[in-house]
Residue, then its C-alpha position, 0 to 999 in steps of 0.5 A: x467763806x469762799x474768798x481768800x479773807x486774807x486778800x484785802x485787795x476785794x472789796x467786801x461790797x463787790x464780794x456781796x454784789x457778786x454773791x447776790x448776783x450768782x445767789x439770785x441767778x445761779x451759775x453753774x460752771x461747765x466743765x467744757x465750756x470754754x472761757x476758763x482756763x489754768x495758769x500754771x507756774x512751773x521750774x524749768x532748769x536752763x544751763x543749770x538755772x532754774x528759770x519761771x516758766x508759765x503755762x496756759x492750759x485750756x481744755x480741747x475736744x479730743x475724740x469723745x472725751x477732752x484734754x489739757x493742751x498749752x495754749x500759751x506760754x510766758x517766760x520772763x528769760x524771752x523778753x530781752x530778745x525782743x524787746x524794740x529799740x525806739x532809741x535808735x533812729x534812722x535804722x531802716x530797710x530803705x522803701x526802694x530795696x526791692x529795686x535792689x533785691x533787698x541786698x541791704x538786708x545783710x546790714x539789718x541782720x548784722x544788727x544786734x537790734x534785728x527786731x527794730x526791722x519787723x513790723x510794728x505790731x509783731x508780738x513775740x511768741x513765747x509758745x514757739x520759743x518754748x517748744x524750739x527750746x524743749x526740743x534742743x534740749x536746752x529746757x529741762x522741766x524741773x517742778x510745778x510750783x503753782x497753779x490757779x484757774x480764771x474764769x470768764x463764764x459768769x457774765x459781767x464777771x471775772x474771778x481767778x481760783x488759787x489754792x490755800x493751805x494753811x490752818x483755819x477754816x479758810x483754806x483750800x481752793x478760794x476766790x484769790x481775785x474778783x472783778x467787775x467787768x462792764x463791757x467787752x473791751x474791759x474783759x479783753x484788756x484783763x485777758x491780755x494783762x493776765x497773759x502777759x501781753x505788753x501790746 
């Protein structure tokens, strides 16, 4: 009962595998425990567009009591400013340019593909582009159209809560997703995929 029956998605033996397991063992989820988190999809209006932004909302110790803070942020209206441009070939800042006290840098800013110049690992960060763009006033918050919670405290384990509002018995706050995870490196990789992270 406490799955979504409508997901087909979960297989029924690792719904009974993952009920044995906390049935058998019990798990009792803490408040402030770290490794659960909110994500939270929300309307914000730009130039009188309304666009998706999503919030990653983490507790944080504040005092004697605790808080929701942003932890990250995703917005689909940042991507195109970053992504890299790998067609290109030969556009490079020259090994030597410090001899030069990097005068060449005038024709790299110049460029409408600037992001080619940066560091390989550069991942952009949405957080940032956010607050700048709040503070400018060009983001207006508009509405929260969706929330869901995902946990990482069951050891071995993943599983994202959603909330259901239809007829029936099966409604309210159910399991929306369930996942086996066998290491580390597994529960990394569903971290970066549920935080929208490409690299």
């Amino acid at each position: 009962m406490l799955f979504d029956a409508d997901n087909r998605g979960i297989n029924n033996d690792l719904k009974v595998q993952f009920a044995k397991e906390v049935l058998e063992k019990p798990v009792l989820l803490d408040f402030h425990g770290g490794n659960w988190y909110s994500e939270v999809h929300t309307t914000f209006t730009v130039n009188g567009k309304n666009q998706t932004v999503i919030l990653f909302m983490e507790l944080e110790k504040d005092h004697l009591g605790s808080k929701w803070v942003i932890s990250r942020v995703h917005a689909d209206m940042f991507d195109p400013y970053f992504q890299r441009d790998t067609l290109r070939v030969g556009k490079f800042i020259h090994p030597l340019s410090h001899e030069l006290d990097f005068m060449n840098l005038r024709k790299a800013f110049a460029n409408d593909s600037v992001s080619q110049f940066t560091v390989k690992r550069f991942v952009p960060d949405h957080l940032s582009l956010f607050l700048y763009e709040i503070k400018k006033g060009n983001l207006k918050f508009k509405t929260v159209d969706e929330v869901k919670f995902h946990f990482f405290q069951v050891s071995g384990w993943y599983f994202e809560l959603s909330e259901f509002n239809r007829p029936g018995y099966n409604t309210g706050w159910l399991i929306s997703n369930l996942v086996k995870l066998n290491n580390e490196t597994e529960k990394n990789l569903l971290r970066k995929f549920l935080y929208y992270e490409r690299k």
